[in-house]
N, C-alpha and C positions, 0 to 999 in steps of 0.2 A: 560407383558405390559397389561394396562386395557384396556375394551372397550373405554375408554371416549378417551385416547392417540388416538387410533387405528383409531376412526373416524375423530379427529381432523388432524393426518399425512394425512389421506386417500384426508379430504376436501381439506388443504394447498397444495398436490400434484398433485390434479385436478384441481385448478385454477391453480396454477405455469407450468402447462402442457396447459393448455389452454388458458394463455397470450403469452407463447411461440410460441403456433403453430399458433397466432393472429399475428404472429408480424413476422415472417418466411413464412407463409402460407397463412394465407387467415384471413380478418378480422371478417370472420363468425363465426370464433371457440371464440367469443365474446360470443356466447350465451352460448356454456358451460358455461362459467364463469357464467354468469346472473343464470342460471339453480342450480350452485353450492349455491349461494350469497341466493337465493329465496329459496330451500331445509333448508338453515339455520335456515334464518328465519323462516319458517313453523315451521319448529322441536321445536324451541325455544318457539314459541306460542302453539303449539299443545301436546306439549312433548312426539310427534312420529317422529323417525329417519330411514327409511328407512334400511340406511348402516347400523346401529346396529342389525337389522335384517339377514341381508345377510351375513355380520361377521359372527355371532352366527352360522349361517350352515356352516361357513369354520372352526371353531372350534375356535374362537379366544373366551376363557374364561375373564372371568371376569363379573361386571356390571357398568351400562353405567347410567350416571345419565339423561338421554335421555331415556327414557322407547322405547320398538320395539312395 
């Protein structure tokens, strides 16, 4: 699996965890989301990704057209 998969499951799974625990729990887990939504965007304009960084030291190969 590439990096470009690996960050984009990772983002869809931390918003989908964090509408859920908005809507079960508390509607403060609202900001993860926004936190998720705004990393995007950064990356996209900066063409630095944080997660493709933190991947890379869990061993996930591949390259990420998101530079770290």
């Amino acid at each position: 699996m590439t990096m470009d998969r690996v960050v984009k499951i990772l983002a869809g799974s931390m918003i989908l965890v964090s509408v859920a625990l908005a809507v079960w729990v508390s509607k403060w887990w609202l900001i993860w989301t926004a936190f998720v939504g705004v990393n995007l965007i950064q990356s996209a304009f900066t063409s630095w990704c944080p997660a493709s960084g933190i991947l890379a030291k869990f061993g996930i190969q591949g390259t990420c057209s998101i530079k770290k």
